[in-house]
KEMI-13545 format. One record per residue (C-alpha): residue number from 1; residue in one letter; z, y, x. Coordinates in Angstrom, 1 decimal, padded with zeros to 4 digits, m for minus. Example, Ala and Ser with C-alpha at 12.3 -4.5 7.8 and 13.67 -1.06 7.14 Angstrom:
// KEMI-13545
+-----+------+--------+--------+--------+
: pos : code :     c3 :     c2 :     c1 :
+-----+------+--------+--------+--------+
:   1 :    A :  007.8 : m004.5 :  012.3 :
:   2 :    S :  007.1 : m001.1 :  013.7 :
+-----+------+--------+--------+--------+
//
This chain:
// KEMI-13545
+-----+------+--------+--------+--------+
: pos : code :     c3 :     c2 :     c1 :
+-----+------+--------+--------+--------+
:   1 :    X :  224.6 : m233.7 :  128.4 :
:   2 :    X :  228.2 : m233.8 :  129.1 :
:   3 :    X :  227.9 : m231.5 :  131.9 :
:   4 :    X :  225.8 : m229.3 :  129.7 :
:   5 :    X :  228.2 : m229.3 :  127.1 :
:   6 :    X :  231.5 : m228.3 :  129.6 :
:   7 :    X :  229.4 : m225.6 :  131.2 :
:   8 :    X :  229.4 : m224.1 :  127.2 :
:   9 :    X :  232.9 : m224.4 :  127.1 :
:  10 :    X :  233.7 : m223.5 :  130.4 :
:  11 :    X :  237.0 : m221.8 :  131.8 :
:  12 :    X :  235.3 : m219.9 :  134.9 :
:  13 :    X :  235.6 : m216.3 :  135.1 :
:  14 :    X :  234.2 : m213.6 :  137.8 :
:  15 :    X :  235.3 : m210.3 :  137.4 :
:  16 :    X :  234.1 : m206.9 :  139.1 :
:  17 :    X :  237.8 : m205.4 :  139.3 :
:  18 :    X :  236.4 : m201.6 :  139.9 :
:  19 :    X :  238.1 : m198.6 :  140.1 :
:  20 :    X :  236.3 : m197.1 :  137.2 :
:  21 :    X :  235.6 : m199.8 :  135.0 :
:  22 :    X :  236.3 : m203.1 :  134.9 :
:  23 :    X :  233.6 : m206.5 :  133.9 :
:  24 :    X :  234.5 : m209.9 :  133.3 :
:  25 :    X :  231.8 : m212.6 :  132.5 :
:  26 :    X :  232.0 : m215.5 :  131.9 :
:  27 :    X :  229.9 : m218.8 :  132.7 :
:  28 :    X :  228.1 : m220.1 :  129.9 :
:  29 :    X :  228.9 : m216.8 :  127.9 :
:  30 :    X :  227.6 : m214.2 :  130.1 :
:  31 :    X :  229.2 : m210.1 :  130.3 :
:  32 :    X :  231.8 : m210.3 :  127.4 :
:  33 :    X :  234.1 : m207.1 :  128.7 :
:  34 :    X :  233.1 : m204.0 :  129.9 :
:  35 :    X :  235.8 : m201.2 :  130.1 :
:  36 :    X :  237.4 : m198.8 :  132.1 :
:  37 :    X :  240.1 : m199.8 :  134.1 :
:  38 :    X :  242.9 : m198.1 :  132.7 :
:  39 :    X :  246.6 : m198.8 :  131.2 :
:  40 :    X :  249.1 : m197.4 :  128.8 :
:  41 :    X :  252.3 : m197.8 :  129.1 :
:  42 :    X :  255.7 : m196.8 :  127.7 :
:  43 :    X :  258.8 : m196.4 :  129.6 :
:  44 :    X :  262.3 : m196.5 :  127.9 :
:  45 :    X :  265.3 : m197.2 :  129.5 :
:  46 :    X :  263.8 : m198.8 :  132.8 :
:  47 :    X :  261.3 : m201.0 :  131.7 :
:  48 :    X :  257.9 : m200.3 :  130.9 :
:  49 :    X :  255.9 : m201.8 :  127.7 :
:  50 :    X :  252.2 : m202.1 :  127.4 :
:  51 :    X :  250.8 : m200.0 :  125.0 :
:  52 :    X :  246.9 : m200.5 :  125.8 :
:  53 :    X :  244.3 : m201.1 :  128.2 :
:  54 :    X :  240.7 : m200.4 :  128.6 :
:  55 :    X :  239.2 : m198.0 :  126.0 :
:  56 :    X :  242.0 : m197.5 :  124.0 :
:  57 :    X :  244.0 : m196.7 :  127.3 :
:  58 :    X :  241.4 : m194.0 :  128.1 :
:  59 :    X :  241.4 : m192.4 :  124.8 :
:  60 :    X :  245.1 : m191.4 :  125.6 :
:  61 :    X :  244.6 : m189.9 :  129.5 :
:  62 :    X :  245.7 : m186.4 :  129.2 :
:  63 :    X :  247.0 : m186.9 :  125.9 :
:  64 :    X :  250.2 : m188.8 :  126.1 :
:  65 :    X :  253.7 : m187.8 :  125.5 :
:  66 :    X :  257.0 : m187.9 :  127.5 :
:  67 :    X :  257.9 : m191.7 :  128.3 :
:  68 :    X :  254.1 : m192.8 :  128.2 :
:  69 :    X :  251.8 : m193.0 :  130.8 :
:  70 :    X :  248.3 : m193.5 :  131.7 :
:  71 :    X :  247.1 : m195.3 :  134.9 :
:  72 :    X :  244.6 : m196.2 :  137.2 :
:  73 :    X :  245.8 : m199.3 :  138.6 :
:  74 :    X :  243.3 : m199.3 :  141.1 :
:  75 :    X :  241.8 : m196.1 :  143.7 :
:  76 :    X :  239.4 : m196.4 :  146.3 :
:  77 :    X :  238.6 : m199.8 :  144.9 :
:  78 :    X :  242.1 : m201.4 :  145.8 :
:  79 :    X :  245.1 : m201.9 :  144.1 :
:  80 :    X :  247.9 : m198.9 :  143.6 :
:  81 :    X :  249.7 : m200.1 :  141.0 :
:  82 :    X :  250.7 : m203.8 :  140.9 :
:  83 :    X :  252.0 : m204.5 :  137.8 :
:  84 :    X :  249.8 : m202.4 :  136.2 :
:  85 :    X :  247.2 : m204.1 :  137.4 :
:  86 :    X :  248.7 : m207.5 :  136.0 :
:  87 :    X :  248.8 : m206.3 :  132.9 :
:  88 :    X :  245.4 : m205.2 :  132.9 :
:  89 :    X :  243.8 : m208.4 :  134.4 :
:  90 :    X :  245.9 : m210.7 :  132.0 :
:  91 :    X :  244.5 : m208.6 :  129.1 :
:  92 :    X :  241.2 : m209.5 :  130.5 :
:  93 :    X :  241.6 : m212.8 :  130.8 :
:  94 :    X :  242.9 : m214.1 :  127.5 :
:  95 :    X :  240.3 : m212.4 :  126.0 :
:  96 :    X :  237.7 : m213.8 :  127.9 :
:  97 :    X :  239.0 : m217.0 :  127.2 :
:  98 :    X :  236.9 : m219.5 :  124.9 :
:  99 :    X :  238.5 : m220.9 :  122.3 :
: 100 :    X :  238.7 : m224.0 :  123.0 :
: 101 :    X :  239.8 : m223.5 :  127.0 :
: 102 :    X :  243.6 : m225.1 :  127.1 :
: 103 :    X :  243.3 : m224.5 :  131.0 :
: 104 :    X :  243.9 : m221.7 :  132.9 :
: 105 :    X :  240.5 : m220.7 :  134.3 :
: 106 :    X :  239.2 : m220.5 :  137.7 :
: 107 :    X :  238.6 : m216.5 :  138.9 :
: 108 :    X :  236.2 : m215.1 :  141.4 :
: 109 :    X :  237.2 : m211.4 :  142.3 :
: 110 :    X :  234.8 : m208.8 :  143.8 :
: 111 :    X :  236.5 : m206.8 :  146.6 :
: 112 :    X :  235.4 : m203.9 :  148.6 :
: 113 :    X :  233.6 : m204.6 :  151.8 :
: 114 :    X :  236.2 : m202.8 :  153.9 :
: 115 :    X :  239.0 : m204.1 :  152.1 :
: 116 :    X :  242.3 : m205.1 :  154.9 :
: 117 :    X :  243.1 : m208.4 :  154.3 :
: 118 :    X :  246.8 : m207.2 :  153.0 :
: 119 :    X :  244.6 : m205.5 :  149.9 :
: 120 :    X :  242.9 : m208.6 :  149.5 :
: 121 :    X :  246.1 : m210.7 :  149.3 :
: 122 :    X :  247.1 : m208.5 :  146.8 :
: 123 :    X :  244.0 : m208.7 :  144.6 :
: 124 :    X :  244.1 : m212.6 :  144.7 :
: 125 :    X :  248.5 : m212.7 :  144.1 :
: 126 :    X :  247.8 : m210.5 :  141.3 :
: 127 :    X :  244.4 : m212.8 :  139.6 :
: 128 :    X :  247.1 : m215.9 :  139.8 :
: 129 :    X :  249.9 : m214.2 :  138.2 :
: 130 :    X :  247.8 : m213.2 :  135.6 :
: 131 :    X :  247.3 : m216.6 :  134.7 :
: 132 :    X :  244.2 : m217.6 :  137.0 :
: 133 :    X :  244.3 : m221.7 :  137.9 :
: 134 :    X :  242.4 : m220.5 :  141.3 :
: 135 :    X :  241.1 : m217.8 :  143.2 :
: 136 :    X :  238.2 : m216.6 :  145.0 :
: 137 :    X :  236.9 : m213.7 :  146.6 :
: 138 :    X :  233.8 : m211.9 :  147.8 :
: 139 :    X :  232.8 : m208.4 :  149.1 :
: 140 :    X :  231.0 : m206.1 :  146.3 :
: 141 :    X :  227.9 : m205.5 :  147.8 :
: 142 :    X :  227.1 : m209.6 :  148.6 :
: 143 :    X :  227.7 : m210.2 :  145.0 :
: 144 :    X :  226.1 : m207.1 :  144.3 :
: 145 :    X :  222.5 : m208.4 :  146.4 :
: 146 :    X :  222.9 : m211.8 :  144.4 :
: 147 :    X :  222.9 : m209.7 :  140.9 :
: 148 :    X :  220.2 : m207.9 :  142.2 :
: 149 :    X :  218.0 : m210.6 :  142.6 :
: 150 :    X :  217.3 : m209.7 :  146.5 :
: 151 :    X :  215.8 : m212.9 :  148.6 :
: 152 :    X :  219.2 : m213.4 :  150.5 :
: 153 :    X :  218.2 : m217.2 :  151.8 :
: 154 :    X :  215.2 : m215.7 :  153.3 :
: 155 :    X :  214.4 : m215.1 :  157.3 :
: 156 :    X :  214.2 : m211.3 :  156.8 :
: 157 :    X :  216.8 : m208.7 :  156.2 :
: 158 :    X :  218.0 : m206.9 :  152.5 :
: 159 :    X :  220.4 : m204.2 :  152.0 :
: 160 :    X :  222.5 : m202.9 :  148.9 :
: 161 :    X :  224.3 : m200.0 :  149.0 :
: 162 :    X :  226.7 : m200.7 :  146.0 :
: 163 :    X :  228.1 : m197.0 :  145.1 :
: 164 :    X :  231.6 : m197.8 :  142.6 :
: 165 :    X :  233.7 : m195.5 :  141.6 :
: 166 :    X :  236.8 : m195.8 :  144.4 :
: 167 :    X :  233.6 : m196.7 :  147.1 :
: 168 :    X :  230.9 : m197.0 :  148.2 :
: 169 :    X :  229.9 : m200.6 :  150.0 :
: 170 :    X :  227.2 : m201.6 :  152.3 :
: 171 :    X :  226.0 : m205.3 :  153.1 :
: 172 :    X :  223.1 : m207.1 :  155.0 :
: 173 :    X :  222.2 : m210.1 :  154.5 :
: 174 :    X :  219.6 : m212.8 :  155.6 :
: 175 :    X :  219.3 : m216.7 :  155.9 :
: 176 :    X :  222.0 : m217.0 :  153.5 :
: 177 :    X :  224.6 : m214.9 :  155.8 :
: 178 :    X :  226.1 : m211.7 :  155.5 :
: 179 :    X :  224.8 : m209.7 :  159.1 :
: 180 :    X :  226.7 : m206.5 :  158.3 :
: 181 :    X :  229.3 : m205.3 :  155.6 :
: 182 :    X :  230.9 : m201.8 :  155.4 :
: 183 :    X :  232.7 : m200.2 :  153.0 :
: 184 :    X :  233.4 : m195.7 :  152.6 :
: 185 :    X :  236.0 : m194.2 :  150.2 :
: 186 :    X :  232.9 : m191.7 :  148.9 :
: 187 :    X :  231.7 : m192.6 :  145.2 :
: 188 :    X :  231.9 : m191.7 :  141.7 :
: 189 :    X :  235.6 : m190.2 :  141.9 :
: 190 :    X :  234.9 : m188.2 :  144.7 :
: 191 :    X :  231.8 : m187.1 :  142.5 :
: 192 :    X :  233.8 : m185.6 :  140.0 :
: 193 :    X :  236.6 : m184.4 :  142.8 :
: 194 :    X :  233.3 : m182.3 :  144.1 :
: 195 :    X :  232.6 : m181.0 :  140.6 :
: 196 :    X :  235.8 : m180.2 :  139.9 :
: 197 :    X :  236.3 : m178.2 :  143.3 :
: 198 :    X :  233.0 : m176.3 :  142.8 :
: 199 :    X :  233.8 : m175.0 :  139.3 :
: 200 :    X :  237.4 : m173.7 :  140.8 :
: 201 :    X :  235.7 : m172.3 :  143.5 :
: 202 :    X :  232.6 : m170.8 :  141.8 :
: 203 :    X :  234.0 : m170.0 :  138.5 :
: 204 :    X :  237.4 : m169.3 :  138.8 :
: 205 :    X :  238.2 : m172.6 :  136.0 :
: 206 :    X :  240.4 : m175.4 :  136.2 :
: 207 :    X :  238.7 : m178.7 :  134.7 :
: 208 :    X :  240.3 : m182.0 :  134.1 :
: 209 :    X :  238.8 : m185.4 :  135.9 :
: 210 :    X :  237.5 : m186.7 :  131.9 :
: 211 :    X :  235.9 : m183.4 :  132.3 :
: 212 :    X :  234.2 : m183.6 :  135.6 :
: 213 :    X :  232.9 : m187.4 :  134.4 :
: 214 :    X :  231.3 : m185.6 :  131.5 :
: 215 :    X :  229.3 : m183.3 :  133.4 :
: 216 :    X :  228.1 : m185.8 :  135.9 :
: 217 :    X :  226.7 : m187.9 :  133.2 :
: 218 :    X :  225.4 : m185.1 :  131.3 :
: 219 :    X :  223.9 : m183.0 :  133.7 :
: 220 :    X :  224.4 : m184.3 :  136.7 :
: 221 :    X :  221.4 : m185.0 :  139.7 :
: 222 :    X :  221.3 : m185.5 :  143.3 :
: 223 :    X :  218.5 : m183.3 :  143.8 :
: 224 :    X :  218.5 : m179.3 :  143.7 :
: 225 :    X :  214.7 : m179.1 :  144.0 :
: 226 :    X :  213.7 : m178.8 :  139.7 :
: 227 :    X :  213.3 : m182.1 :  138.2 :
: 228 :    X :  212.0 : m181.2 :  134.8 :
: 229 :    X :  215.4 : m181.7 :  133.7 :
: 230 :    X :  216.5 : m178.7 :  131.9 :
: 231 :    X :  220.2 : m179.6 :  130.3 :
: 232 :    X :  222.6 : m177.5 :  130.2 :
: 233 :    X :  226.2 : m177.9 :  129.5 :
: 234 :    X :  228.7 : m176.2 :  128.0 :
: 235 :    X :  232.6 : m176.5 :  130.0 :
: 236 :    X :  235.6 : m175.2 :  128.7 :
: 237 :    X :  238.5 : m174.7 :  131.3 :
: 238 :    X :  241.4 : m172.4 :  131.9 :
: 239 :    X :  240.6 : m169.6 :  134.0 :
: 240 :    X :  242.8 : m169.5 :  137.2 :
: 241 :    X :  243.3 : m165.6 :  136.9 :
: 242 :    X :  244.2 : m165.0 :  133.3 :
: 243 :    X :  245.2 : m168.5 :  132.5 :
: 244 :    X :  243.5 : m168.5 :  129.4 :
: 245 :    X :  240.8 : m170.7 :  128.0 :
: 246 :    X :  237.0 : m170.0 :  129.1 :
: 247 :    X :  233.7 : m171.2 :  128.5 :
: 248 :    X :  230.7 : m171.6 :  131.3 :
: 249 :    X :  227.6 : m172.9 :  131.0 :
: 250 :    X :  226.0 : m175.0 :  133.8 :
: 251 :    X :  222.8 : m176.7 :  135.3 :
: 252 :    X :  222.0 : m179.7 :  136.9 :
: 253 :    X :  220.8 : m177.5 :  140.3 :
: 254 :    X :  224.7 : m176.3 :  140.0 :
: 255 :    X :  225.4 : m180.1 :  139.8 :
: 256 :    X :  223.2 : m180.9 :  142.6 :
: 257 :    X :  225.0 : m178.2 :  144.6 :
: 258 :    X :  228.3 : m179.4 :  143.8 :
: 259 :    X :  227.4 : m182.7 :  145.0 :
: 260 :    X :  226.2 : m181.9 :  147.9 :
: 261 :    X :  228.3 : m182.9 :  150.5 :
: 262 :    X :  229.2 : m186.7 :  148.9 :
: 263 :    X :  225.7 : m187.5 :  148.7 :
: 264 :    X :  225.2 : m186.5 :  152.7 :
: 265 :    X :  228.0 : m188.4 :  153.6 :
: 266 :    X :  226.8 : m191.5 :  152.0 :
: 267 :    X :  223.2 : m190.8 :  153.3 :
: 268 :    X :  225.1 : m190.5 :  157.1 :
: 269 :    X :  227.4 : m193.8 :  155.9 :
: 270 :    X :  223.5 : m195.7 :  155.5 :
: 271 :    X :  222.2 : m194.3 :  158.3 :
: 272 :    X :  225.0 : m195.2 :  160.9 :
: 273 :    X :  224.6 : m199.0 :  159.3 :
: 274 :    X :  221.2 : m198.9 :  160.2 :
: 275 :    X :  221.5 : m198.0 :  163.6 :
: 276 :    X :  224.0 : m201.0 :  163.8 :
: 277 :    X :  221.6 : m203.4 :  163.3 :
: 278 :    X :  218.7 : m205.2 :  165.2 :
: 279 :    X :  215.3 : m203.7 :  165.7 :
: 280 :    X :  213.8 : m206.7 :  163.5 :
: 281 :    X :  216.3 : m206.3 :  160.3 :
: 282 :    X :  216.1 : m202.7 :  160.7 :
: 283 :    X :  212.2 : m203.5 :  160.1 :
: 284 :    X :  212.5 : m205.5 :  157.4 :
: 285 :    X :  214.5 : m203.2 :  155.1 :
: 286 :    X :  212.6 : m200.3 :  156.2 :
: 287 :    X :  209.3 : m202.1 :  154.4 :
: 288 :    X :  211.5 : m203.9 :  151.1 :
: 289 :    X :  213.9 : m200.9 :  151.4 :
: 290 :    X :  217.5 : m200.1 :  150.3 :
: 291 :    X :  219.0 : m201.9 :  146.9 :
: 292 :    X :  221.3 : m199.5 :  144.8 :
: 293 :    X :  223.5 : m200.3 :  142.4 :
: 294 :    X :  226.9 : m199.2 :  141.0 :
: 295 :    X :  227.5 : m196.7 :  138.9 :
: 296 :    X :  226.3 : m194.2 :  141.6 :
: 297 :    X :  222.7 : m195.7 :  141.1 :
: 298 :    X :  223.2 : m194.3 :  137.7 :
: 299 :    X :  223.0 : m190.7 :  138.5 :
: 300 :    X :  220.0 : m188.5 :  138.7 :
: 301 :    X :  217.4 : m188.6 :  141.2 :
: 302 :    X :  220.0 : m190.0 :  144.1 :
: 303 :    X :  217.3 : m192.7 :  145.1 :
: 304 :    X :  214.8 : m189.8 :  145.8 :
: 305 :    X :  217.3 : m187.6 :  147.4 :
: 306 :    X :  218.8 : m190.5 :  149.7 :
: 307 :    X :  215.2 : m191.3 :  150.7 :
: 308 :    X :  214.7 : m188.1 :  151.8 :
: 309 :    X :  218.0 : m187.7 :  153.6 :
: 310 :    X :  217.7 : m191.0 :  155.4 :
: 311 :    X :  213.9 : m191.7 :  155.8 :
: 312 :    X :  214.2 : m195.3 :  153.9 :
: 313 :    X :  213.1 : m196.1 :  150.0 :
: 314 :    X :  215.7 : m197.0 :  148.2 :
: 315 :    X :  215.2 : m198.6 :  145.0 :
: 316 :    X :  217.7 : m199.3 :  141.7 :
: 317 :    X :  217.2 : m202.6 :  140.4 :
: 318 :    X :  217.6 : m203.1 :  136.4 :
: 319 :    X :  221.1 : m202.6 :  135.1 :
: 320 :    X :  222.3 : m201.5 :  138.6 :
: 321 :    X :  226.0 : m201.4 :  136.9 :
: 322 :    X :  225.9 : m204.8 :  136.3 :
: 323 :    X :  224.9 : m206.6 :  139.7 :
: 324 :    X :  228.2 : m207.3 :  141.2 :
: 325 :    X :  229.5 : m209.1 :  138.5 :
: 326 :    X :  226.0 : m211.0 :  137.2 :
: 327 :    X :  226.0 : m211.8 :  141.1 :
: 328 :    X :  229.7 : m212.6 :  141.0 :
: 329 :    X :  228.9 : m214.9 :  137.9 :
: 330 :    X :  226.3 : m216.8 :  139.7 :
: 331 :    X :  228.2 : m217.6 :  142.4 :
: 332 :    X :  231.0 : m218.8 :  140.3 :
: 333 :    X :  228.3 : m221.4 :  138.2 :
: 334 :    X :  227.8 : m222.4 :  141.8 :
: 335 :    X :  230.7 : m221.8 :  143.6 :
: 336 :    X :  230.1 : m224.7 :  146.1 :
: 337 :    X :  226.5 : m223.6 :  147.1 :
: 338 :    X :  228.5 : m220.2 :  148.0 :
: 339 :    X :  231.2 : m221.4 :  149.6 :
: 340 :    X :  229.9 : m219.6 :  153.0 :
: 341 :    X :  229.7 : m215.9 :  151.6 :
: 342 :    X :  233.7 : m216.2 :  150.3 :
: 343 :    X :  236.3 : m214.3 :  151.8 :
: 344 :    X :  239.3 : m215.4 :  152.8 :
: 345 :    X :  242.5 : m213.4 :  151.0 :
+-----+------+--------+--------+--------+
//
């Protein structure tokens, strides 16, 4: 009862530290943030003062004035800005705080799979001066398998292909072991970088990133064979030429075009991991297939299109946005049991 009461009340925190967006949960509490990863800040004479992080720090990119700033602490899933990153993570924290915690909580981090171990270093120095009591570490895409519910303790082979925003992570696991992790700096931000190159290149307009993100979650798809999906969106730019502000329209085949050549070199990052492994786990994920989650999972038709591309099903499990830190959160309720798939910082 006592136990049952302390696990209510309890001070453990994972958090999936993304380059996008950010998710804490909490044990006991479950997913109580979810926001992008962004900072305000103002600089005056030297020093710079937080203004805001999260949503409200988005609301401002593109918008601020001289001596503020918005930043993303983090690109290709590591860390770019310390002290930004502090700031954000020790935002985090106190709010995910309960109450009632007087101690400062235990953290488990997600990391990319291909993460050098001086960008892991810095992801767990920056956790404990944010206030974390201790830190622990694992690669995305084995906490991302855990939140996905795959049989990792089993004799036969799963894969997740976790596509973030700074990355996109591979890992294999079996008999409660991780056979193969790899990691690519190809995901959702290199999605909008391709969106944002084909509109310059095909339509003479310049587009903003906020801009890009809009029209991949709009109208964006992986596929450029018809779909049934007939949006159409409306972009306003400045036009390169007359530098003056024009309107286009676009479709999701333009979007599917656009995103050509990210989605093939994920589809050749999945296939090169598959030729890596042994004839039997190669087997087995060929007949349970190929987990994904992210963010990436979220956009149109990329499970068909990477089947097609690679030869393999792949499959996106429910709330694919959510498995690295639901997996993360797991681990942490039993961080002993896991004590084998942790990474040392």
């Amino acid at each position: 009862m006592v136990r049952g009461v302390a696990g209510i009340f309890s001070d453990d925190i994972a958090i999936d530290l993304g380059t996008a967006n950010t998710l804490v949960s909490v044990v006991g509490r479950g997913i109580i943030i979810d926001e992008p990863s962004v900072v305000a800040l103002k600089t005056s004479h030297g020093t710079r003062e937080l203004l805001a992080v999260g949503i409200k720090a988005k609301q401002m990119l593109g918008r601020t004035p001289e001596g503020i700033e918005t930043i993303r602490p983090l690109r290709e899933g590591v860390i770019a800005d310390f002290l930004a990153t502090e700031e954000l993570l020790r935002q985090f924290i106190k709010r995910a705080k309960s109450k009632s915690g007087f101690r400062r909580p235990r953290i488990l981090i997600s990391v990319p799979a291909g993460a050098t171990p001086v960008e892991r270093r810095a992801v767990y120095e920056t956790a404990l001066s944010a206030g974390a009591r201790q830190v622990f570490l694992v690669e995305e895409p084995v906490a991302a398998a855990i939140g996905a519910g795959l049989p990792i303790d089993e004799a036969t082979g799963s894969m997740v292909l976790d596509i973030g925003g700074g990355t996109a992570d591979i890992a294999v696991v079996s008999l409660g072991g991780i056979v193969l992790a790899r990691s690519i700096k190809v995901a959702g931000n290199a999605f909008d970088e391709a969106i944002i190159r084909y509109v310059r290149r095909e339509h003479q307009l310049l587009i903003g990133e906020a801009n890009a993100e809009r029209i991949k979650i709009e109208a964006g798809t992986a596929s450029e064979t018809p779909n049934g999906r007939a949006a159409e969106i409306h972009i306003m730019g400045r036009d390169i030429k007359l530098g003056r502000p024009k309107t286009i329209v676009l479709t999701p085949q333009h979007i599917a075009e656009a995103l050509t050549d990210p989605i093939e070199r994920i589809a050749e990052f999945v296939q090169r991991a598959l030729e890596e492994l042994a004839p039997e786990l190669a087997h087995d994920i060929c007949e349970r297939g190929v987990a994904i989650t992210g963010g990436g999972a979220l956009l149109d038709s990329i499970d068909s299109e990477l089947e097609r591309r690679v030869g393999v099903k792949f499959v996106i499990p429910e709330a694919p946005l959510q498995c690295v830190v639901r997996g993360s959160a797991r681990m942490m309720q039993n961080i002993d049991d896991f004590d084998h798939l942790l990474i040392k910082p």
